[in-house]
Jmol script that loads the backbone (N, CA, C; Angstrom):
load data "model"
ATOM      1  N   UNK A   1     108.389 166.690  56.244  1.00  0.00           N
ATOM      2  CA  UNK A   1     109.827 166.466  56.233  1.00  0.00           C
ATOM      3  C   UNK A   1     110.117 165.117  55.583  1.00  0.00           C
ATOM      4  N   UNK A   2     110.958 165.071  54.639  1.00  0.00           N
ATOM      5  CA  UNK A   2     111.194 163.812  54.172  1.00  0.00           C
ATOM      6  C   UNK A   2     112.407 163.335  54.702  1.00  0.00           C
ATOM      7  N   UNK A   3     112.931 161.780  54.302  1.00  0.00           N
ATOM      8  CA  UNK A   3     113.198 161.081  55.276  1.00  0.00           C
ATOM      9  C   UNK A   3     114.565 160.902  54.362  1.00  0.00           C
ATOM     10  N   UNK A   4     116.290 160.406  54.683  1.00  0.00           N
ATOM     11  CA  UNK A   4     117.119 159.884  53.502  1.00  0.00           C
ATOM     12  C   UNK A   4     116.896 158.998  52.358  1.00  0.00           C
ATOM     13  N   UNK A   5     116.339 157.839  52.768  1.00  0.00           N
ATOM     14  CA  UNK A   5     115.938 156.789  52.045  1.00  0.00           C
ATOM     15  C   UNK A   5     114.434 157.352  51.432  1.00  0.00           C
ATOM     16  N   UNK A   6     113.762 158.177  51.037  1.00  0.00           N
ATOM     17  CA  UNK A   6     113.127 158.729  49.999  1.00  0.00           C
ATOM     18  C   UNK A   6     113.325 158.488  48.315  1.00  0.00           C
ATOM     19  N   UNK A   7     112.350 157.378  48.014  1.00  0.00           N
ATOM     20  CA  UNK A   7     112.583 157.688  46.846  1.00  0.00           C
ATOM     21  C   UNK A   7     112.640 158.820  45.254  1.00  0.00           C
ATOM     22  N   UNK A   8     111.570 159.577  45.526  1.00  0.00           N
ATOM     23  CA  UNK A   8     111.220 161.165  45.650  1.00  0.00           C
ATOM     24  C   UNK A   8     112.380 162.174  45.436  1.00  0.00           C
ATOM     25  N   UNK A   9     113.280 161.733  47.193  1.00  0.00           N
ATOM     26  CA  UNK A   9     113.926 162.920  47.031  1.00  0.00           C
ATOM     27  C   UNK A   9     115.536 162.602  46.325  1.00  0.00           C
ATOM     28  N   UNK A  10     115.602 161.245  46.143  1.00  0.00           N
ATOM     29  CA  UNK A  10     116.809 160.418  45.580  1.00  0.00           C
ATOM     30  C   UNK A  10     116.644 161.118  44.064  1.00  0.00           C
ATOM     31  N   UNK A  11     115.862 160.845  43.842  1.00  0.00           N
ATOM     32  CA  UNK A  11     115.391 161.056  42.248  1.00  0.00           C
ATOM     33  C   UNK A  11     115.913 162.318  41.954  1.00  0.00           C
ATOM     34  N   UNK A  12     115.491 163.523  42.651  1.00  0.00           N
ATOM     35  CA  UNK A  12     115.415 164.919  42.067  1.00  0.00           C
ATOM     36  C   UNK A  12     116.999 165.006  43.036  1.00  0.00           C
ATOM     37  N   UNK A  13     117.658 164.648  43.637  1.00  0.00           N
ATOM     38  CA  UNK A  13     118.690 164.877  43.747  1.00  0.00           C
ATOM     39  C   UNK A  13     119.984 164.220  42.545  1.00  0.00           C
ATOM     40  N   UNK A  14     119.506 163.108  42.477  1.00  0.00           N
ATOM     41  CA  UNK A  14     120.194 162.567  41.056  1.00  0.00           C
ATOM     42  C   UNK A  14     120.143 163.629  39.559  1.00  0.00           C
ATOM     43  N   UNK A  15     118.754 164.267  39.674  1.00  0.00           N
ATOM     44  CA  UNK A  15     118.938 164.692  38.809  1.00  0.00           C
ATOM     45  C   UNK A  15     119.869 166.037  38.730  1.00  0.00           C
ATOM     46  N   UNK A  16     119.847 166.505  39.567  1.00  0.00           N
ATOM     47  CA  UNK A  16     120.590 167.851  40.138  1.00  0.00           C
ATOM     48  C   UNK A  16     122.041 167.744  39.961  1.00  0.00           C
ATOM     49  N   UNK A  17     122.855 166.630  40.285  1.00  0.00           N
ATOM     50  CA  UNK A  17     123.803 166.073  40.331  1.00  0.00           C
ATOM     51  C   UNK A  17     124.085 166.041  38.903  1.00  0.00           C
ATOM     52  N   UNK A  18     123.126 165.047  38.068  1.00  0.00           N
ATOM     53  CA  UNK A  18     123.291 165.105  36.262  1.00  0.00           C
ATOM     54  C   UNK A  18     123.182 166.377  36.118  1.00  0.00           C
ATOM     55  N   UNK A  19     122.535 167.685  36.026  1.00  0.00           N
ATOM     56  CA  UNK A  19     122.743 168.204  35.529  1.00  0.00           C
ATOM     57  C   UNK A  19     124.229 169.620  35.734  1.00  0.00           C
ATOM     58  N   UNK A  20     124.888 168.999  36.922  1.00  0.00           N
ATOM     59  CA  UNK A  20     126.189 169.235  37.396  1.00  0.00           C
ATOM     60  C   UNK A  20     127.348 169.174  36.658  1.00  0.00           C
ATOM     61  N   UNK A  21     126.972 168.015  35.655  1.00  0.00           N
ATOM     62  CA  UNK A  21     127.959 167.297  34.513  1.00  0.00           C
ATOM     63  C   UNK A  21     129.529 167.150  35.902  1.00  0.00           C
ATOM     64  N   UNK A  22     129.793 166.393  36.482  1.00  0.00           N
ATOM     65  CA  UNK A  22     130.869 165.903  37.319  1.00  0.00           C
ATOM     66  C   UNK A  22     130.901 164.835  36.436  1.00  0.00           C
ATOM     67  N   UNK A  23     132.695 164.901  36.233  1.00  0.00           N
ATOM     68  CA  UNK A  23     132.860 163.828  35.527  1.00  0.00           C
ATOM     69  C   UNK A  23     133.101 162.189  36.502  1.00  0.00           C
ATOM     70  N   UNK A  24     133.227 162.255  37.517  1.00  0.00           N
ATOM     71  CA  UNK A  24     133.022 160.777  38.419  1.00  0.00           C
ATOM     72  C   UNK A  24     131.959 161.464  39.827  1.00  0.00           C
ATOM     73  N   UNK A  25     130.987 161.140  39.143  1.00  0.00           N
ATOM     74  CA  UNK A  25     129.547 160.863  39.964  1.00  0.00           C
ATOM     75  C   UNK A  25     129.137 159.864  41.066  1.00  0.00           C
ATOM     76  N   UNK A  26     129.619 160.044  42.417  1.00  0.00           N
ATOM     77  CA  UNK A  26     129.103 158.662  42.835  1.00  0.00           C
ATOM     78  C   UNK A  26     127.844 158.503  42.968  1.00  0.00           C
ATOM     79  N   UNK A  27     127.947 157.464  43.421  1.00  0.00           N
ATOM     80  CA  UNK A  27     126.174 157.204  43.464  1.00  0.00           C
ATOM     81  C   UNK A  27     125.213 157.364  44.487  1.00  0.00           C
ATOM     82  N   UNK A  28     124.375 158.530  44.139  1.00  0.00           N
ATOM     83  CA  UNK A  28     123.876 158.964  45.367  1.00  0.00           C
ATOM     84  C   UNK A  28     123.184 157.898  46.498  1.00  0.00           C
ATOM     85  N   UNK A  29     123.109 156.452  46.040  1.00  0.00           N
ATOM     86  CA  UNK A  29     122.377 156.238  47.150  1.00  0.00           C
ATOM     87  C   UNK A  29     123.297 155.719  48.006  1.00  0.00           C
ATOM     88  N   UNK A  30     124.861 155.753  47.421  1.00  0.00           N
ATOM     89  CA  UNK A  30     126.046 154.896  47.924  1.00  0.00           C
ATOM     90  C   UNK A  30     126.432 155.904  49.314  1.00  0.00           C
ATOM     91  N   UNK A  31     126.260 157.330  48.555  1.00  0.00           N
ATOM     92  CA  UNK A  31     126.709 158.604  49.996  1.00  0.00           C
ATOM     93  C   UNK A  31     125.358 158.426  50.913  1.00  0.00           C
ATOM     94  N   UNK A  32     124.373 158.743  50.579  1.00  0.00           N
ATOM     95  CA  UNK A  32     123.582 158.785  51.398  1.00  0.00           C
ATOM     96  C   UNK A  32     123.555 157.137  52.573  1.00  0.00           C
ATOM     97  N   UNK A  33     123.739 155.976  51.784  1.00  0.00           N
ATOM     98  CA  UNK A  33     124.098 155.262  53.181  1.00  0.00           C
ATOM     99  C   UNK A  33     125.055 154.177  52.990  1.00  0.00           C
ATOM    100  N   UNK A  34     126.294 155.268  53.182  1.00  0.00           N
ATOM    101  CA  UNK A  34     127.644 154.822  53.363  1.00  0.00           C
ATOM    102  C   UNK A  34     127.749 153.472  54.264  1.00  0.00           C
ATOM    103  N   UNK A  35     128.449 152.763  54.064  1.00  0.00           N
ATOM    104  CA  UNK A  35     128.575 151.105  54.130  1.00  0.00           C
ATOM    105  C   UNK A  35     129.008 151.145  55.114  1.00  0.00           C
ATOM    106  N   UNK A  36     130.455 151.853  55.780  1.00  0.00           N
ATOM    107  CA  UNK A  36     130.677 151.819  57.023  1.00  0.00           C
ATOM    108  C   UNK A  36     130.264 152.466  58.389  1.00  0.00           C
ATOM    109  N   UNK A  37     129.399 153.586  57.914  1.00  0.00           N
ATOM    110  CA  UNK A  37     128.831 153.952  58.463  1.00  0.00           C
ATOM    111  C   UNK A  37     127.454 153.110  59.413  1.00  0.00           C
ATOM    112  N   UNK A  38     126.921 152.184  57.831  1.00  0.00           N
ATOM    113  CA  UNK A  38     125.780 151.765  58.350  1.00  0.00           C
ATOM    114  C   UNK A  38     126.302 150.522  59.466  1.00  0.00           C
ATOM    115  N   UNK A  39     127.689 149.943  59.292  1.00  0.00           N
ATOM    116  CA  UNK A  39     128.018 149.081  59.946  1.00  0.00           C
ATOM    117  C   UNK A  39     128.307 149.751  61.588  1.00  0.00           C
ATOM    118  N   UNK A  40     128.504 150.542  61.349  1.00  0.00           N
ATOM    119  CA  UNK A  40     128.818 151.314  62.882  1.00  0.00           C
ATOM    120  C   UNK A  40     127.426 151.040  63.664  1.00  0.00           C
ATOM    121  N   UNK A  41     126.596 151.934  62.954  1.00  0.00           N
ATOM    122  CA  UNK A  41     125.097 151.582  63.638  1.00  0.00           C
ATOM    123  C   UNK A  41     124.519 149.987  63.953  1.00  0.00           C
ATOM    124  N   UNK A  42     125.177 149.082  63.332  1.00  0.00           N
ATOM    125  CA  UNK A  42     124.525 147.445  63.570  1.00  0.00           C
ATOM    126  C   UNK A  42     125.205 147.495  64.642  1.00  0.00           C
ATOM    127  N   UNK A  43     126.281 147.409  65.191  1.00  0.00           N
ATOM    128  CA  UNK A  43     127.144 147.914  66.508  1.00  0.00           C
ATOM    129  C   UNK A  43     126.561 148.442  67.754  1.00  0.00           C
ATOM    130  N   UNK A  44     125.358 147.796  67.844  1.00  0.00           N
ATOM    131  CA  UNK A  44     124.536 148.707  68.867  1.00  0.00           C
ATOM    132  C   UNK A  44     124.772 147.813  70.369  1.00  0.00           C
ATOM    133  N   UNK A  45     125.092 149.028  71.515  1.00  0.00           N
ATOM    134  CA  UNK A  45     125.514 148.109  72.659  1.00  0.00           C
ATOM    135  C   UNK A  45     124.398 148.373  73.930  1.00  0.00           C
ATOM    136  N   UNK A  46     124.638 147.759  74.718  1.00  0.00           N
ATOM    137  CA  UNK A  46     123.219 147.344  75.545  1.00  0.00           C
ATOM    138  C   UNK A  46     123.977 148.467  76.392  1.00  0.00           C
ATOM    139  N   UNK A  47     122.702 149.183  77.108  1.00  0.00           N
ATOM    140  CA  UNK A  47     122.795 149.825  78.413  1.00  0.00           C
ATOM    141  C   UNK A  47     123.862 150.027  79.302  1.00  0.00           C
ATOM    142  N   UNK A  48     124.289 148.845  79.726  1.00  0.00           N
ATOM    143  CA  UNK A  48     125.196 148.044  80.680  1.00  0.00           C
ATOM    144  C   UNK A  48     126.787 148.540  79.882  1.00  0.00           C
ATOM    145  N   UNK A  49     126.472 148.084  78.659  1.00  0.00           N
ATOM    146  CA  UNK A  49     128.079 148.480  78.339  1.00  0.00           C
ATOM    147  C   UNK A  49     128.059 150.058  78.116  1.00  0.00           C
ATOM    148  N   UNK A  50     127.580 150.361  77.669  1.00  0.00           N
ATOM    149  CA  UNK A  50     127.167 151.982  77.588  1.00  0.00           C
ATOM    150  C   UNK A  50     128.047 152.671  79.229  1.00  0.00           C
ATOM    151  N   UNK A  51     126.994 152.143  80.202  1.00  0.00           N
ATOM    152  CA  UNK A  51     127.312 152.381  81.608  1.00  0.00           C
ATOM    153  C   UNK A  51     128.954 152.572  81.522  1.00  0.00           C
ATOM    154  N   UNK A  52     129.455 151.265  81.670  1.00  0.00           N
ATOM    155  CA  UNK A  52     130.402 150.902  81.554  1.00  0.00           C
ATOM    156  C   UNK A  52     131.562 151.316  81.326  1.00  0.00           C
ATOM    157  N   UNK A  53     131.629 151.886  79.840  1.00  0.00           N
ATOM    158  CA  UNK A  53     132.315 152.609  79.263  1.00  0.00           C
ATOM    159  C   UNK A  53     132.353 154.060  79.940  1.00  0.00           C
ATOM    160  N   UNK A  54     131.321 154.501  80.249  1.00  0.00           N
ATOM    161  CA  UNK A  54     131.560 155.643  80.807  1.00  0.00           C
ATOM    162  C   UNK A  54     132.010 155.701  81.706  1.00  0.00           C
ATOM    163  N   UNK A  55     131.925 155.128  82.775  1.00  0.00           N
ATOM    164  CA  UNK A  55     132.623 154.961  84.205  1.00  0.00           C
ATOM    165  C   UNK A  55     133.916 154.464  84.161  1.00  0.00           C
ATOM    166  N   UNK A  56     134.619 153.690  83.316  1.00  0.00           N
ATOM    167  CA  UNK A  56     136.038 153.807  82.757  1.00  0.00           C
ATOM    168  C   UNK A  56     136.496 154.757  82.614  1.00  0.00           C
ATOM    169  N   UNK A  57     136.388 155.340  81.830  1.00  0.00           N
ATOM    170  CA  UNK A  57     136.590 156.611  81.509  1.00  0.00           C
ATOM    171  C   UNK A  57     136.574 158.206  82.952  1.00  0.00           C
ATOM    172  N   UNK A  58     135.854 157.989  83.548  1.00  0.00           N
ATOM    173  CA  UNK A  58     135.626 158.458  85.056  1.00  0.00           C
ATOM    174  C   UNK A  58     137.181 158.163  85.728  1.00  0.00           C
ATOM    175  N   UNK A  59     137.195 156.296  85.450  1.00  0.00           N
ATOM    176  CA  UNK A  59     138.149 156.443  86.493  1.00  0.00           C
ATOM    177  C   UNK A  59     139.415 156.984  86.048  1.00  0.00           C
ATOM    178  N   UNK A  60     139.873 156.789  84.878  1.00  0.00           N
ATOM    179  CA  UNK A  60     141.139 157.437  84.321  1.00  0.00           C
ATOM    180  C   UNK A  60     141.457 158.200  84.234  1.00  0.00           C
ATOM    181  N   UNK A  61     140.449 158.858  84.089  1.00  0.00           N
ATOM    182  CA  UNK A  61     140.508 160.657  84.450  1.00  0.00           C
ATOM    183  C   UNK A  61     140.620 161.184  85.995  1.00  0.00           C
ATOM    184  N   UNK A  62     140.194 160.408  86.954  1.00  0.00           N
ATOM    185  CA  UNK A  62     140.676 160.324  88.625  1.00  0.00           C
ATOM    186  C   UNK A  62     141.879 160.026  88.602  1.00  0.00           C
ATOM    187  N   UNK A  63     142.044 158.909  87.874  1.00  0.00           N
ATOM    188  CA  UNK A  63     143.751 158.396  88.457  1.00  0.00           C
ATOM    189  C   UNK A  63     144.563 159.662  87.402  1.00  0.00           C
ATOM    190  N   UNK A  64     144.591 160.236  86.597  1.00  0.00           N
ATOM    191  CA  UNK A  64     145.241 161.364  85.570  1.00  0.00           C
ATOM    192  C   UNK A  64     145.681 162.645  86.349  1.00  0.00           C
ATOM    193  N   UNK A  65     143.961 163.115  87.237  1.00  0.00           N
ATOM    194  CA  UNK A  65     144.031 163.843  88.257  1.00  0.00           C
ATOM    195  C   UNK A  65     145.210 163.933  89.822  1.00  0.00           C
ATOM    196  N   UNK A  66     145.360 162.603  89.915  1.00  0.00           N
ATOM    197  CA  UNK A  66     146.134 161.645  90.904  1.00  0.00           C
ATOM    198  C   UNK A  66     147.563 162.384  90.767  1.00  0.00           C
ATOM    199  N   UNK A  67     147.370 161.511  89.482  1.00  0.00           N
ATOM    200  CA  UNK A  67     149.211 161.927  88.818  1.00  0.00           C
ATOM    201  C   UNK A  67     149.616 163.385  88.643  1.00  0.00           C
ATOM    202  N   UNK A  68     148.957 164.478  88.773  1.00  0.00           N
ATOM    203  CA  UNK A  68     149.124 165.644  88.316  1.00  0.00           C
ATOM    204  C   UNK A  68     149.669 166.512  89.573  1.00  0.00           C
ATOM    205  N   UNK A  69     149.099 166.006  91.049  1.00  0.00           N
ATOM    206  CA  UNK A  69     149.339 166.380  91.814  1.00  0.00           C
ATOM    207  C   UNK A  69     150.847 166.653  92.962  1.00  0.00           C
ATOM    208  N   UNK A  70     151.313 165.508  91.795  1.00  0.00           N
ATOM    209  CA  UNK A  70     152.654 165.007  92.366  1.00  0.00           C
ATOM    210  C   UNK A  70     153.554 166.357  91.356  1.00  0.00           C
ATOM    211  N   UNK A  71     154.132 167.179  92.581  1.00  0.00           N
ATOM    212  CA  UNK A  71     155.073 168.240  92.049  1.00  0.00           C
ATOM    213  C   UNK A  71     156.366 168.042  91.168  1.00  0.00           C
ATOM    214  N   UNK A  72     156.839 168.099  89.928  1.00  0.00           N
ATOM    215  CA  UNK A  72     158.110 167.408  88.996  1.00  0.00           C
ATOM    216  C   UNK A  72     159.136 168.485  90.441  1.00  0.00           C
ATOM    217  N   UNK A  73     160.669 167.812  90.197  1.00  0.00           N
ATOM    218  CA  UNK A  73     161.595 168.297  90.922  1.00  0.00           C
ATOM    219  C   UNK A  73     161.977 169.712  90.326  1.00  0.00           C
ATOM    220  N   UNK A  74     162.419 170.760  91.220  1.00  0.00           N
ATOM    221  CA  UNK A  74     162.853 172.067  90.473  1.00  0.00           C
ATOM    222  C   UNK A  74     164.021 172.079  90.885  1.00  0.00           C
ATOM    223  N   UNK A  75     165.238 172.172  90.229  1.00  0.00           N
ATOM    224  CA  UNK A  75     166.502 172.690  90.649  1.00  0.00           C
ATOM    225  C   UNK A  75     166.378 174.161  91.362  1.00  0.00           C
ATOM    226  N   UNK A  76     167.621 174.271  92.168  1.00  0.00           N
ATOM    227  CA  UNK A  76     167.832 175.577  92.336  1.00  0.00           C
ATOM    228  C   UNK A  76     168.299 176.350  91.229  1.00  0.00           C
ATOM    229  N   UNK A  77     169.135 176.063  90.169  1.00  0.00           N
ATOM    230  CA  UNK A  77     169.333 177.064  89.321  1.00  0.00           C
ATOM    231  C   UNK A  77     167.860 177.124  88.236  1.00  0.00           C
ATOM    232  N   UNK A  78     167.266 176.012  88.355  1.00  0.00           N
ATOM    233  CA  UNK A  78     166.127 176.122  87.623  1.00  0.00           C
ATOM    234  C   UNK A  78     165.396 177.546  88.129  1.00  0.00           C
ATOM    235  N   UNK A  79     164.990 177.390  89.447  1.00  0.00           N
ATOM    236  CA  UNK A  79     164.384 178.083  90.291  1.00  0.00           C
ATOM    237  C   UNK A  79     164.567 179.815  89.854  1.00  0.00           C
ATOM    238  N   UNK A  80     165.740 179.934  89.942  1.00  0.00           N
ATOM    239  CA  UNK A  80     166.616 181.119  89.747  1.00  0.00           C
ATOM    240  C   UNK A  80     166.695 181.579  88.508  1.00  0.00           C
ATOM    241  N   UNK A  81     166.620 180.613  87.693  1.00  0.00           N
ATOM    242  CA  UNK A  81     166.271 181.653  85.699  1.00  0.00           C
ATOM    243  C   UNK A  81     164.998 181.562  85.839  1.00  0.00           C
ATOM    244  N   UNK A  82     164.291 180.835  86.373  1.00  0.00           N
ATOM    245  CA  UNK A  82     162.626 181.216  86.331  1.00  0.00           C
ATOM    246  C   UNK A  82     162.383 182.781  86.965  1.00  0.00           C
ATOM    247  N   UNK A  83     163.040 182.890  88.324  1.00  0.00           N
ATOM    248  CA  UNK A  83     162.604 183.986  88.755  1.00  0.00           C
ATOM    249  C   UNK A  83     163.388 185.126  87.926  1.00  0.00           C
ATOM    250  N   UNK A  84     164.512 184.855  87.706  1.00  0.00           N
ATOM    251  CA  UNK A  84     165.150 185.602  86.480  1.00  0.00           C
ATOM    252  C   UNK A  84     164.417 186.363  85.174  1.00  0.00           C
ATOM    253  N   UNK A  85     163.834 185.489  84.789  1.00  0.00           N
ATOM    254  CA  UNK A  85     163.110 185.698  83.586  1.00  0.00           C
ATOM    255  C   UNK A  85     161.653 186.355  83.826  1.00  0.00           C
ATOM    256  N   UNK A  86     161.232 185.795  84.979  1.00  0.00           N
ATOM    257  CA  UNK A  86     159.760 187.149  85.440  1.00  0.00           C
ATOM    258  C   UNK A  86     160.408 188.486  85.535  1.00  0.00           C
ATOM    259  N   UNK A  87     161.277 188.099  86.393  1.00  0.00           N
ATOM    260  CA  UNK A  87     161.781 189.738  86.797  1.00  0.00           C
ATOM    261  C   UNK A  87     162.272 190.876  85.274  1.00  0.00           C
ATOM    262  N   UNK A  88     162.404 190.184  84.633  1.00  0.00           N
ATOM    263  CA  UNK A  88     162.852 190.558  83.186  1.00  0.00           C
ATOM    264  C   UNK A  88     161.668 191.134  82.481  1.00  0.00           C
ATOM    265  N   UNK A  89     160.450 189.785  82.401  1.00  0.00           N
ATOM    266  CA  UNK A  89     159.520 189.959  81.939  1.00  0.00           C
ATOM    267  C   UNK A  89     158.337 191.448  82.223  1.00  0.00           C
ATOM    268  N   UNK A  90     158.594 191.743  83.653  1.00  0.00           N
ATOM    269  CA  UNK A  90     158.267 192.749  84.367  1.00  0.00           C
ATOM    270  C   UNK A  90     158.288 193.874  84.187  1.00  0.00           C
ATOM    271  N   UNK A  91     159.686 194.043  84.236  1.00  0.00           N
ATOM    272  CA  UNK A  91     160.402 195.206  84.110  1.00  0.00           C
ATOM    273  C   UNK A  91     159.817 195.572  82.533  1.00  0.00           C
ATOM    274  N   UNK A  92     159.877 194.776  81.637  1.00  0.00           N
ATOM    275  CA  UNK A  92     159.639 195.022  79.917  1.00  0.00           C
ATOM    276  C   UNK A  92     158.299 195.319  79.745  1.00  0.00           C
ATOM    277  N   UNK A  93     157.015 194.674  80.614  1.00  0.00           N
ATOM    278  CA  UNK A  93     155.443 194.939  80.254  1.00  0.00           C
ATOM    279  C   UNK A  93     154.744 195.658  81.537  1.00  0.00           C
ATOM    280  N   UNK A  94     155.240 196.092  82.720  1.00  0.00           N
ATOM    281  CA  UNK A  94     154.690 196.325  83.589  1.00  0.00           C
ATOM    282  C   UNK A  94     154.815 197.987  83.945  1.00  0.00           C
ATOM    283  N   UNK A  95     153.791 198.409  84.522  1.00  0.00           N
ATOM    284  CA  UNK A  95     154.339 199.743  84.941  1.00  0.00           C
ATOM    285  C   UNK A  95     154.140 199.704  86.616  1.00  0.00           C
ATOM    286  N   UNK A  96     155.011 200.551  87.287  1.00  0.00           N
ATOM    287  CA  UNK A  96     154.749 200.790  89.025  1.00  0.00           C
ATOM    288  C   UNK A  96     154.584 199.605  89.413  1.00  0.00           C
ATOM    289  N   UNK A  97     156.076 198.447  89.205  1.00  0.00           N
ATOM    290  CA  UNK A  97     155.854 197.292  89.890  1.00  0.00           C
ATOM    291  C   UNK A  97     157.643 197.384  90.211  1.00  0.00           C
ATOM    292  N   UNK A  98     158.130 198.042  90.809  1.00  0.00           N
ATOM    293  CA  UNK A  98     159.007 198.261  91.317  1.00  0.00           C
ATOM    294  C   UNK A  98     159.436 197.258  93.024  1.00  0.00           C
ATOM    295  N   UNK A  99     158.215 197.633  93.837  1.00  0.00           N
ATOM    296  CA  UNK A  99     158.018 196.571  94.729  1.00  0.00           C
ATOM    297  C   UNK A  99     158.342 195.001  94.922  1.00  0.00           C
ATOM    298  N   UNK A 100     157.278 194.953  93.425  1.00  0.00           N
ATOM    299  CA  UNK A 100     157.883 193.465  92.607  1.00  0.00           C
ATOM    300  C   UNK A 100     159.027 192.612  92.921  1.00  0.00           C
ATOM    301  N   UNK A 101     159.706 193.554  91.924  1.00  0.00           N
ATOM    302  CA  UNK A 101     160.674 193.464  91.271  1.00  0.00           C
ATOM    303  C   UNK A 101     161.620 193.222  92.151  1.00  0.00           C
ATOM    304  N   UNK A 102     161.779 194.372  93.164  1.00  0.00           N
ATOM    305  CA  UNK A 102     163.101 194.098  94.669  1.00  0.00           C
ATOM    306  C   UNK A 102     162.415 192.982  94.933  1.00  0.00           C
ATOM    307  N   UNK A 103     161.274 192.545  95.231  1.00  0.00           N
ATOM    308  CA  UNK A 103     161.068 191.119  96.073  1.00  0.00           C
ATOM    309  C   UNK A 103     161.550 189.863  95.279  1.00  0.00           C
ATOM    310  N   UNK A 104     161.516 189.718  93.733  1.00  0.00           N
ATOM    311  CA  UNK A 104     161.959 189.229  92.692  1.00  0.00           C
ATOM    312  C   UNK A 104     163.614 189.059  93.270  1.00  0.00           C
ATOM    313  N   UNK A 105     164.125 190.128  92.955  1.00  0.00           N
ATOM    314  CA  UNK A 105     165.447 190.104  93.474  1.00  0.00           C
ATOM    315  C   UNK A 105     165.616 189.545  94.488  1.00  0.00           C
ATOM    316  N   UNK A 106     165.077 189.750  95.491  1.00  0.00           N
ATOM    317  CA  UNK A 106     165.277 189.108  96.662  1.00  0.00           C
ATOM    318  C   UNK A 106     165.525 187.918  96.891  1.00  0.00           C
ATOM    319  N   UNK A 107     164.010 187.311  96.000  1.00  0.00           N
ATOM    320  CA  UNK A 107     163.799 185.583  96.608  1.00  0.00           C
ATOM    321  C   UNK A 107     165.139 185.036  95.153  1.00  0.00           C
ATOM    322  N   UNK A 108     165.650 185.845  94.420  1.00  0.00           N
ATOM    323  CA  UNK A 108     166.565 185.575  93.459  1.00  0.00           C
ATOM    324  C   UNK A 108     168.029 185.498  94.229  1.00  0.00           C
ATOM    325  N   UNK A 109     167.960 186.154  95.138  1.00  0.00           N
ATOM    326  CA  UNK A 109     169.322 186.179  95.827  1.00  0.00           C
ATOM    327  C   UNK A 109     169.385 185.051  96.812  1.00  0.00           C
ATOM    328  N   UNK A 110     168.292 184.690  97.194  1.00  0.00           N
ATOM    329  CA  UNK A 110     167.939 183.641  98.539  1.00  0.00           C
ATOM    330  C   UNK A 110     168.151 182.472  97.415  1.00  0.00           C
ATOM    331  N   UNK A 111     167.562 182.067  96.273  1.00  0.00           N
ATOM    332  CA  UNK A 111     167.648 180.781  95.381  1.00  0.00           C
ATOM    333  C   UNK A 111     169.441 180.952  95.302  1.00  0.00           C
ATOM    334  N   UNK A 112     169.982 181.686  94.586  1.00  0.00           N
ATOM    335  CA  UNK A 112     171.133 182.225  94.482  1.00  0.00           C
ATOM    336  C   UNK A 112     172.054 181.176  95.674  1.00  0.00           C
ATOM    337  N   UNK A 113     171.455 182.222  97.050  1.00  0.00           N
ATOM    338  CA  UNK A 113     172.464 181.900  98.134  1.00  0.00           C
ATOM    339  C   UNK A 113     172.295 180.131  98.480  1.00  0.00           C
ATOM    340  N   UNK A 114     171.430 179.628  98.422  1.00  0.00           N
ATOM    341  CA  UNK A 114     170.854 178.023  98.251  1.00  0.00           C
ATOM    342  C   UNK A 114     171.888 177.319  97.666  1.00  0.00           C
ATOM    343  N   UNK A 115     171.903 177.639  96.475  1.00  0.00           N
ATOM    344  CA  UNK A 115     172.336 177.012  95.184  1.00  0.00           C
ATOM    345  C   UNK A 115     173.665 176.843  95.341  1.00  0.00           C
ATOM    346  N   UNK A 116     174.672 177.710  96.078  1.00  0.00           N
ATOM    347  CA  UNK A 116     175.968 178.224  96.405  1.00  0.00           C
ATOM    348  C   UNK A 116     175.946 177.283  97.501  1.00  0.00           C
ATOM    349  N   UNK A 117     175.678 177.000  98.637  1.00  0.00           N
ATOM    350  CA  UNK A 117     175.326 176.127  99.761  1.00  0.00           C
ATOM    351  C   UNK A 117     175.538 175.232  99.311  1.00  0.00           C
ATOM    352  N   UNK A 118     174.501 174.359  98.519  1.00  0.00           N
ATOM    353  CA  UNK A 118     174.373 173.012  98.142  1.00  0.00           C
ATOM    354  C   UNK A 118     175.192 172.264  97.509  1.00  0.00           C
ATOM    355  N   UNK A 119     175.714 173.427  96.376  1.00  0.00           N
ATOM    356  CA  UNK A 119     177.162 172.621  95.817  1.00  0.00           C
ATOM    357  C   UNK A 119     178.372 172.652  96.666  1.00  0.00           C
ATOM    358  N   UNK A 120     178.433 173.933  97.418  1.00  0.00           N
ATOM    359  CA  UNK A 120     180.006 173.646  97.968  1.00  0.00           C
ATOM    360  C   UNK A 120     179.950 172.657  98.589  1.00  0.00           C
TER     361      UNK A 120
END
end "model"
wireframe off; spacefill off
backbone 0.3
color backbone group
């Protein structure tokens, strides 16, 4: 197996390339070890920060978890086109869900009767 930095295989790839005729050729040894790339790799971090970083990352994703748990507010009329719109949805893709559907209605009439309450 040969290795990038091969002189060997630089060669017969250059030539492959010439005989490609591309009119802007870069230079193969420029792709093969790209400048910023190689600077990424001098960038090398000890153990500890390695650790580190990862367990950051741990915790933000706990506290993310945290935040997710907390329910957003639902209106009652919110409540009520939601159940609105299943019951809709139902009726259009479902078969022998009739059951459903009255219970749909139901808890639609109970949001309904809520909603009527709260404002008067």
């Amino acid at each position: 197996r040969k290795k990038v930095g091969d002189v060997e295989g630089i060669h017969k790839l250059k030539e492959v390339i010439s005989d490609l005729h591309y009119r802007n050729v870069m230079d193969v040894e420029q792709i093969l070890n790209y400048s910023s790339e190689n600077e990424s790799l001098m960038e090398s971090h000890t153990d500890e920060e390695i650790i580190q970083g990862v367990m950051d990352v741990t915790i933000d994703d706990e506290q993310d978890r945290d935040d997710s748990s907390v329910l957003p507010h639902v209106s009652p009329k919110e409540a009520f086109l939601a159940v609105d719109t299943l019951k809709n949805y139902l009726i259009q893709h479902e078969n022998n869900i009739l059951d459903l559907v009255y219970t749909l209605l139901k808890s639609s009439s109970s949001v309904r009767y809520k909603n009527l309450t709260i404002t008067v």
